[in-house]
Rosetta silent file (secondary structure, phi, psi, omega in degrees, C-alpha in Angstrom):
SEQUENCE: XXXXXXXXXXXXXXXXXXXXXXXXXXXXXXXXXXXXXXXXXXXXXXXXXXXXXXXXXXXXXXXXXXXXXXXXXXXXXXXXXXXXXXXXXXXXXXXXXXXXXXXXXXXXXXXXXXXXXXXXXXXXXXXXXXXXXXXXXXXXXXXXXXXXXXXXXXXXXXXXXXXXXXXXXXXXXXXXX
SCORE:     score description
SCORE:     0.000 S_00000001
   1 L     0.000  -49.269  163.477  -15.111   -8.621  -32.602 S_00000001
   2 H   -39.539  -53.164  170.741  -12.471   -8.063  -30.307 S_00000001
   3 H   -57.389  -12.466  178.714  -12.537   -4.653  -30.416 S_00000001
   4 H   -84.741  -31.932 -179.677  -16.210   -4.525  -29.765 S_00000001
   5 H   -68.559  -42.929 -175.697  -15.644   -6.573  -26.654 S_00000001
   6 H   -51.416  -53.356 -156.033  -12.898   -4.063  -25.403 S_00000001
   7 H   -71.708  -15.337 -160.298  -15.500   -0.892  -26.128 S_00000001
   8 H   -99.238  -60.735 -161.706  -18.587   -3.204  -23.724 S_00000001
   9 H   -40.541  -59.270  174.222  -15.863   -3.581  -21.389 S_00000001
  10 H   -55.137  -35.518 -175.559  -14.706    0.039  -20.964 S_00000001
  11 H   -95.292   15.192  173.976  -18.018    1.256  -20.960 S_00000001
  12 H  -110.644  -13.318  157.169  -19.469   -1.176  -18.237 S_00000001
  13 H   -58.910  -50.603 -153.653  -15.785    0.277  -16.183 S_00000001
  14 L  -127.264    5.092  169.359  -16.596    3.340  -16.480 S_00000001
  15 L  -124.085    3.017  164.979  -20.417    4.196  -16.580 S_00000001
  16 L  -131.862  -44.387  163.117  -21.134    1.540  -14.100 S_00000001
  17 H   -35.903  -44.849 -168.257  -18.168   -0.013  -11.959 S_00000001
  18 H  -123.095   43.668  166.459  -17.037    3.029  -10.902 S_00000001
  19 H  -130.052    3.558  178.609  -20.016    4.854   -9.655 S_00000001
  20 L   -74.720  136.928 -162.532  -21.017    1.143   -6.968 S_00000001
  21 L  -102.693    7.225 -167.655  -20.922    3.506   -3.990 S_00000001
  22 L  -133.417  111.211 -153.256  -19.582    0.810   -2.268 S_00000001
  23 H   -70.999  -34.126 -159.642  -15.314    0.565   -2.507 S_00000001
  24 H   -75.242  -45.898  152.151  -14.257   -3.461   -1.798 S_00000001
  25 H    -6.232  -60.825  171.189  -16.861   -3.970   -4.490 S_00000001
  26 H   -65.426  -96.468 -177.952  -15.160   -1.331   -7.007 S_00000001
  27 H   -13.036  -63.855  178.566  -11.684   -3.249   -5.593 S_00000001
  28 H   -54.095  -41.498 -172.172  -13.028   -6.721   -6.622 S_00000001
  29 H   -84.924  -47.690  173.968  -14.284   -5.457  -10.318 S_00000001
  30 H   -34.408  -67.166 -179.890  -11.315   -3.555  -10.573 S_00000001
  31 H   -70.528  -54.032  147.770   -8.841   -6.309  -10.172 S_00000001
  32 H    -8.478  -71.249  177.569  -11.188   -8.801  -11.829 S_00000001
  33 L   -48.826  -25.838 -169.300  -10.574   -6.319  -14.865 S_00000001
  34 L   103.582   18.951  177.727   -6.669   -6.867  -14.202 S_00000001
  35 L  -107.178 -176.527 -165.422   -5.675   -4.066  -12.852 S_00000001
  36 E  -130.920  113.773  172.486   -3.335   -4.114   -9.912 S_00000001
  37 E  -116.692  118.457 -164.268   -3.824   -2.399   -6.637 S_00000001
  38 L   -61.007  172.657 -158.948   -1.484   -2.113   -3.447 S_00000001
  39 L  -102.857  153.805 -175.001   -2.969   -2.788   -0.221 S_00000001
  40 L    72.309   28.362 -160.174   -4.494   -0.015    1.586 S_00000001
  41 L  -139.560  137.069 -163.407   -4.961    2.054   -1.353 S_00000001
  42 E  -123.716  148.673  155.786   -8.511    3.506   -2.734 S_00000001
  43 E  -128.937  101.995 -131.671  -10.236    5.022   -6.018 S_00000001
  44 L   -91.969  130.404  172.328  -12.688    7.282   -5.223 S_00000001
  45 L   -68.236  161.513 -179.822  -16.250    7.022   -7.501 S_00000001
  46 L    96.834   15.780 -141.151  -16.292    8.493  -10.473 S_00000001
  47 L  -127.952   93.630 -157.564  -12.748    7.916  -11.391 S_00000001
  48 E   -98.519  145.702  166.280  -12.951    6.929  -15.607 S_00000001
  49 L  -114.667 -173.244  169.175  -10.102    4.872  -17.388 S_00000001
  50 L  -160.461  129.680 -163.658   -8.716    4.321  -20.473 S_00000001
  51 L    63.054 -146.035 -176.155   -7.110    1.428  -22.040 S_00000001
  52 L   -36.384  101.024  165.987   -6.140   -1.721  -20.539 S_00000001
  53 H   -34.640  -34.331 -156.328   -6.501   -2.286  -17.041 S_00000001
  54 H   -81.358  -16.940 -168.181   -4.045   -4.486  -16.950 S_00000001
  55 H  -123.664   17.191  167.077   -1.387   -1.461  -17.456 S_00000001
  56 E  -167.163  137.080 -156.348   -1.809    0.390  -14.032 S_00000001
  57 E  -103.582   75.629  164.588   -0.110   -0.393  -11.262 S_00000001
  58 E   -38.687  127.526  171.823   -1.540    1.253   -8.083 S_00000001
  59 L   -89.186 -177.862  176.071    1.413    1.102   -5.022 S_00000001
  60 L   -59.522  150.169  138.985    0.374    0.966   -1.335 S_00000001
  61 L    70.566    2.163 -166.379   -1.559    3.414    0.647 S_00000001
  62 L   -88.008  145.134 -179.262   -2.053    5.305   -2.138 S_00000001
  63 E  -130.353  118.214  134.521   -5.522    7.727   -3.222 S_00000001
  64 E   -85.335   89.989 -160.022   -7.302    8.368   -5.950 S_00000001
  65 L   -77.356 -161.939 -155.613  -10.001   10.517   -5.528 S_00000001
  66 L   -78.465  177.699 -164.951  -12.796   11.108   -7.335 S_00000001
  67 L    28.399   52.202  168.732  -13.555   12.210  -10.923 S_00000001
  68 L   -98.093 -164.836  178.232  -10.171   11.489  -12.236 S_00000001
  69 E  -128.728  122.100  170.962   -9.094   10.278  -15.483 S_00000001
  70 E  -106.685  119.789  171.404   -6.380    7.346  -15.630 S_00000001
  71 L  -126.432  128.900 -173.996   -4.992    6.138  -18.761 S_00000001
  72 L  -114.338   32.807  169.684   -3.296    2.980  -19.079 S_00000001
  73 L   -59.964  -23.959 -153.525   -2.444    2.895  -22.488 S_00000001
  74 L  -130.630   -4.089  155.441    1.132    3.578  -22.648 S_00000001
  75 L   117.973  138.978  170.592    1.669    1.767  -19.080 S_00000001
  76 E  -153.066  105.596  158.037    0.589    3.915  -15.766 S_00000001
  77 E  -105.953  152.953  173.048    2.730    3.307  -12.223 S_00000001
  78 E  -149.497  111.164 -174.168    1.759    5.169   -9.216 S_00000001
  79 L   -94.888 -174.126  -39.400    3.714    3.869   -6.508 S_00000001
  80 L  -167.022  108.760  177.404    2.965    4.039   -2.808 S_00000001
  81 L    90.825   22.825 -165.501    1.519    7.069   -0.459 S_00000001
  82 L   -79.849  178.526 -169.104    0.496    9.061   -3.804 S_00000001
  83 E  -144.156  147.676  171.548   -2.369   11.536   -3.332 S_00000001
  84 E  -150.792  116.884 -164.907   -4.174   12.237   -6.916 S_00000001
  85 L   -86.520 -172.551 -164.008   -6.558   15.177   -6.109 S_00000001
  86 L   -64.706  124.322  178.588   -9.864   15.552   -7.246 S_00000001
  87 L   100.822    8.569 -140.616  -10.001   16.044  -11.110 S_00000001
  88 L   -99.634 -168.164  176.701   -6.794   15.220  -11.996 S_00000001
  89 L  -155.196  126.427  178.554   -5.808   13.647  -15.727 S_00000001
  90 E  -146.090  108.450 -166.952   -2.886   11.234  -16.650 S_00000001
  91 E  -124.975  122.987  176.793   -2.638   10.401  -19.952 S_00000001
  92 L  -101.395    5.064  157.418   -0.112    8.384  -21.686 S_00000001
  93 E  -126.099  165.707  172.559   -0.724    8.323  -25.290 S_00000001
  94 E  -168.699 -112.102 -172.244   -1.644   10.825  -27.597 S_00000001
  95 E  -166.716  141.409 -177.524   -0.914   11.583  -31.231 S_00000001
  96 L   -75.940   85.343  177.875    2.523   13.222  -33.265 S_00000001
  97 L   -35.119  -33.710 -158.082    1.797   16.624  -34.013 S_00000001
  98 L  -107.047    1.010  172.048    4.174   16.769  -36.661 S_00000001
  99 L   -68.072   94.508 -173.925    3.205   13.522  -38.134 S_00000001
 100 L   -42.430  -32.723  177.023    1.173   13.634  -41.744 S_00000001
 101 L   -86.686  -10.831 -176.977   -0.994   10.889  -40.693 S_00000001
 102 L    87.765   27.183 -161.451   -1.373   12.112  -37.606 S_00000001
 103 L   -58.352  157.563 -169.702    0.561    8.712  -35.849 S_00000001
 104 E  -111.420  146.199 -169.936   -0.962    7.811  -32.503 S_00000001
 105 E  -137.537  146.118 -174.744    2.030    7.274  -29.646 S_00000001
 106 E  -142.611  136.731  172.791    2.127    5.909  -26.032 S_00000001
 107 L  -150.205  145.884  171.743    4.521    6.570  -23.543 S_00000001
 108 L   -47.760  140.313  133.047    4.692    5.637  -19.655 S_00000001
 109 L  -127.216  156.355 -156.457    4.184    7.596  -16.927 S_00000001
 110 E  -130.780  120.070  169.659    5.703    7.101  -13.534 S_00000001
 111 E  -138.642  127.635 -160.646    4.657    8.887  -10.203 S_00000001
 112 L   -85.072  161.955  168.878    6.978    7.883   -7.570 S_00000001
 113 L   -60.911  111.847  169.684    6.271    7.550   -3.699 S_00000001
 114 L   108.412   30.893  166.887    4.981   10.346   -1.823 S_00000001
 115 L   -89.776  163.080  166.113    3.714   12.687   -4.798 S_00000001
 116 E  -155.120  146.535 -175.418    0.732   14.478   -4.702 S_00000001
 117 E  -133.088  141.036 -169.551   -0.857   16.175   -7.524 S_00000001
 118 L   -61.462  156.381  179.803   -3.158   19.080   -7.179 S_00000001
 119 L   -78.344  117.716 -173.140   -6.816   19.434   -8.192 S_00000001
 120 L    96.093    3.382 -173.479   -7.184   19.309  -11.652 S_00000001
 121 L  -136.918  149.050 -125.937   -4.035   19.099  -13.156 S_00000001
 122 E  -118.867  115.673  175.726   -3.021   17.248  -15.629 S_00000001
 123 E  -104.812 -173.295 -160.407    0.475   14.772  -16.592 S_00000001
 124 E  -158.771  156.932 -164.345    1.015   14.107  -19.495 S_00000001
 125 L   -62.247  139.537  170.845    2.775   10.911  -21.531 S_00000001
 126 L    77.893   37.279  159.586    6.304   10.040  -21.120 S_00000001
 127 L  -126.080  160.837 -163.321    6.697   11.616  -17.749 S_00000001
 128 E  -127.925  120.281 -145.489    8.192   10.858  -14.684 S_00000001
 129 E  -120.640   87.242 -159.085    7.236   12.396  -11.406 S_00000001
 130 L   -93.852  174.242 -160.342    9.878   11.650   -9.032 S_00000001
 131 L   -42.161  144.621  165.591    9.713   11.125   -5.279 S_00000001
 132 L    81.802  -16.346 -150.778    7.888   13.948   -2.843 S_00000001
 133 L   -86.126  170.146 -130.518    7.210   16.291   -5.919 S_00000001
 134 E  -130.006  131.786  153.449    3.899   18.428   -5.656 S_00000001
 135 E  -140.014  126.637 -173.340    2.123   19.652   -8.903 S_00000001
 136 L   -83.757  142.885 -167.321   -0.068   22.239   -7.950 S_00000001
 137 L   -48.339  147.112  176.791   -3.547   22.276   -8.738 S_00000001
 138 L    72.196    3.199  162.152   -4.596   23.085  -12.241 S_00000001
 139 L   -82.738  169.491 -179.916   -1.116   22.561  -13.627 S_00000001
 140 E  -114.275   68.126 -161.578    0.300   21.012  -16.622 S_00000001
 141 L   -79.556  137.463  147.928    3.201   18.604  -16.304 S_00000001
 142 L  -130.094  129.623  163.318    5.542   17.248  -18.886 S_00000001
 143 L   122.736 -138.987 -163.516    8.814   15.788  -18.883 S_00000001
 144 E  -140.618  126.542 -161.946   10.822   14.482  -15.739 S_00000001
 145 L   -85.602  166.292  150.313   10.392   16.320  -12.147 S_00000001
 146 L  -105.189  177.159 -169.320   12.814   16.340   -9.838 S_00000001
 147 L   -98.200  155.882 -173.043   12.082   14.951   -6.186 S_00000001
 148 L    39.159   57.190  141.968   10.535   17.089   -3.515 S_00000001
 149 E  -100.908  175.200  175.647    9.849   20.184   -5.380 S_00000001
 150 E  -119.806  157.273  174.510    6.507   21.781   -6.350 S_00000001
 151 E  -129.936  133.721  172.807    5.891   22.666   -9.850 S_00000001
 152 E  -159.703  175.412 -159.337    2.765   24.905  -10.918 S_00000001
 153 L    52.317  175.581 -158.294    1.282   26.637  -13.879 S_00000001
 154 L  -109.214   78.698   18.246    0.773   25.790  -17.429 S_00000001
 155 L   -84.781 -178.852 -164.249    3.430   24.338  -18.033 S_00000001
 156 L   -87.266  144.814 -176.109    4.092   23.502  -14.579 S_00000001
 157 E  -140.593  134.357  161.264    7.739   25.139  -13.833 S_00000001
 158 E   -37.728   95.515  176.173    9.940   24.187  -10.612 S_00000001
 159 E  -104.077  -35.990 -157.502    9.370   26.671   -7.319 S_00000001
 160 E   177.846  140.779  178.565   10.391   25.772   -4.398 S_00000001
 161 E   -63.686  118.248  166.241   11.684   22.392   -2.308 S_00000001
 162 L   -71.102  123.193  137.408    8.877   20.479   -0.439 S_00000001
 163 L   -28.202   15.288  177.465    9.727   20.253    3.340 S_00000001
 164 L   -44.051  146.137 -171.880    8.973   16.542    4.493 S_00000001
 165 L  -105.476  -24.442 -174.162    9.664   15.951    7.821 S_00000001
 166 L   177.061 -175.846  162.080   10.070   12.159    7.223 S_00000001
 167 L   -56.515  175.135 -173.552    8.206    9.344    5.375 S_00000001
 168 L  -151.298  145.261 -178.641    4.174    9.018    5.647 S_00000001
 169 L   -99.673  110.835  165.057    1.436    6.143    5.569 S_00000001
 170 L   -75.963  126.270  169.254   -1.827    7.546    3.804 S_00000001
 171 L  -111.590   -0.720 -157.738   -4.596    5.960    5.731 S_00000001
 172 L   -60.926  125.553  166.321   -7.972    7.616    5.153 S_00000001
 173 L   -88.102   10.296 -156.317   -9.819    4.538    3.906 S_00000001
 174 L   -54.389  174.183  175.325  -13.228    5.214    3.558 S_00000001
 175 L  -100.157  -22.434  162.686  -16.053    2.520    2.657 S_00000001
 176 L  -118.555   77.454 -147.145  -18.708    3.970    0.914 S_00000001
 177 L  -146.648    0.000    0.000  -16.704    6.630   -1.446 S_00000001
């Protein structure tokens, strides 16, 4: 029975909650659900989840635009002035290739303040995305970045030092998004 409630839940999250065109709305159902969102910080409709709510932890000032995929099985933080482009995917469990049964596994991912990940591209469980770094659209990250580099392609490989001039506030805020 439980499990039937969890499956009503997800699918009234994610085929109806997060298409209300209207964001404090979204914000209210969101948190409602348990999940936890910093102030000043948006999720753009169309934006689907996957497991608990309760196991991502939105930071400040922070964006999620639209049509991503969040999964908070294996624990999702995304702390404070992140940018998560259009498309993206962050998934923290998945299954043990090398496993006879096929064992199903969850691991955390962590994207630190002042990341921004590219349209379309994809983390992947058990990784850590430390401050400033960049994954360029349509990449594939695994494993533990270092801060304020970009990474791109599939897998995403280490190019070149991001340039910040200083810390940053994201503010665009819209209201009907």
């Amino acid at each position: 029975m439980l499990r039937v409630l969890h499956a009503i839940k997800r699918l009234f999250m994610n085929s109806i909650v997060t298409y209300i065109p209207c964001w404090p709305i979204r914000y209210g159902l969101f948190r409602l659900a348990g999940m936890h969102i910093g102030k000043g910080s948006r999720i753009m409709m169309g934006t689907r989840f996957e497991g608990p709510l309760s196991n991502i932890h939105i930071g400040e000032h922070s964006y999620i635009n639209s049509h991503c995929h969040l999964d908070g099985r294996g624990g999702l933080l995304i702390g404070n002035n992140v940018n998560i482009s259009n498309y993206c995917k962050v998934v923290s469990a998945s299954h043990d290739m090398h496993s006879e049964t096929f064992a199903y596994r969850e691991g955390s991912v962590r994207i630190e303040d002042y990341c921004w990940l590219g349209t379309a591209s994809i983390v992947l469980d058990r990784s850590i995305l430390q401050e400033g770094m960049v994954l360029g659209a349509g990449s594939v990250f695994k494993g533990v970045g270092e801060p304020d580099f970009v990474y791109i392609g599939v897998p995403a490989k280490k190019t070149k030092r991001r340039k910040l001039a200083g810390p940053y506030d994201i503010e665009y805020k819209p209201l009907f998004l």
